[in-house]
C-alpha positions as CSV (number, residue, x, y, z in Angstrom):
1,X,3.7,-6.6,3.7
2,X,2.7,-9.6,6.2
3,X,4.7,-8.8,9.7
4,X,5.8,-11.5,11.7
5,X,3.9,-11.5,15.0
6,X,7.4,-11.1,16.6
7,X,8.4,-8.2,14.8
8,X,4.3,-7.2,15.6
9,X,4.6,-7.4,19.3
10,X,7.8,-5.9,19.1
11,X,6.1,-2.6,17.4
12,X,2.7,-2.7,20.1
13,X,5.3,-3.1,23.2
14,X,7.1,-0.2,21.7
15,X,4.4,1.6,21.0
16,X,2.9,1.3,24.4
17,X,5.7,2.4,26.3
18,X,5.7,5.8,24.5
19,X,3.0,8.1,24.8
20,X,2.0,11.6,23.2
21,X,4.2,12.7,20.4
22,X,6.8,10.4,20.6
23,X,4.2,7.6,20.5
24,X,2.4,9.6,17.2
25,X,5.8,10.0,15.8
26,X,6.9,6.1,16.1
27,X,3.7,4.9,14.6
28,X,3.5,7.4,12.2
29,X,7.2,5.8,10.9
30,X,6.1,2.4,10.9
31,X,3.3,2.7,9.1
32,X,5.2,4.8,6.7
33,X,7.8,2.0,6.6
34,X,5.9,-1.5,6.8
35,X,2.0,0.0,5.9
36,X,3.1,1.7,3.1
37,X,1.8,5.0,4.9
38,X,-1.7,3.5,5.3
39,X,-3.5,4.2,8.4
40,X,-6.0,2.3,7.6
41,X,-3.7,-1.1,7.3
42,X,-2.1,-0.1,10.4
43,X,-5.2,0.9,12.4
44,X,-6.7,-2.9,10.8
45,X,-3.0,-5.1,11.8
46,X,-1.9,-3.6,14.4
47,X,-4.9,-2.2,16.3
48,X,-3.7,1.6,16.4
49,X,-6.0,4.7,16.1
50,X,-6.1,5.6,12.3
51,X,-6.2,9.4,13.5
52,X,-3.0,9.3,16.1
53,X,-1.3,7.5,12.5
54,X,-3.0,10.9,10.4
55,X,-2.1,13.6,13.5
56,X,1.5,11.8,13.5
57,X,2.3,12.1,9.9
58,X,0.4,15.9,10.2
59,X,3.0,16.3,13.0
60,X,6.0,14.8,11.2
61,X,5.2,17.6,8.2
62,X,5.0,20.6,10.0
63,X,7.9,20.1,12.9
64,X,7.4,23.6,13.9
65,X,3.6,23.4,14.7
66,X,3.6,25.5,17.9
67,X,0.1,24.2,18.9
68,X,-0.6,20.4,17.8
69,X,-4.1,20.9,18.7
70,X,-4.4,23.1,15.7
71,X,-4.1,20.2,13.6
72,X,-6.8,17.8,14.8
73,X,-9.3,20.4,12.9
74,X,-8.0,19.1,9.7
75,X,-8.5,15.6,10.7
76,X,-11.3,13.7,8.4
């Protein structure tokens, strides 16, 4: 899907104004919704790190992860 560069500066100012999870968890859904659920696309379009897109959709999967930091391990 081509994004508008409106609709793409809409999603970076977003994404800039959140930070940690939240931030993970709103790129994580964009890229689900408009990348479909490519990290690679979004990391290449939109300029995010492919491994906050990953440790998003990791954190998205398993709400009750107690310790996030347990997840980077299974990172690629």
């Amino acid at each position: 899907m081509i994004l508008d560069a409106t609709v793409k500066a809409t999603f970076k100012d977003a994404s800039e104004k959140l930070t940690g999870y939240r931030k993970r968890d709103f790129i994580a859904k964009v890229t689900e919704d408009y990348f479909d659920g490519s990290a690679r696309k979004a990391e290449t379009i939109m300029g995010w790190n492919r491994q906050s897109v990953q440790l998003g959709y990791r954190l998205k999967k398993h709400k009750r992860c107690k310790n996030p930091t347990d997840l980077l391990s299974s990172l690629p």
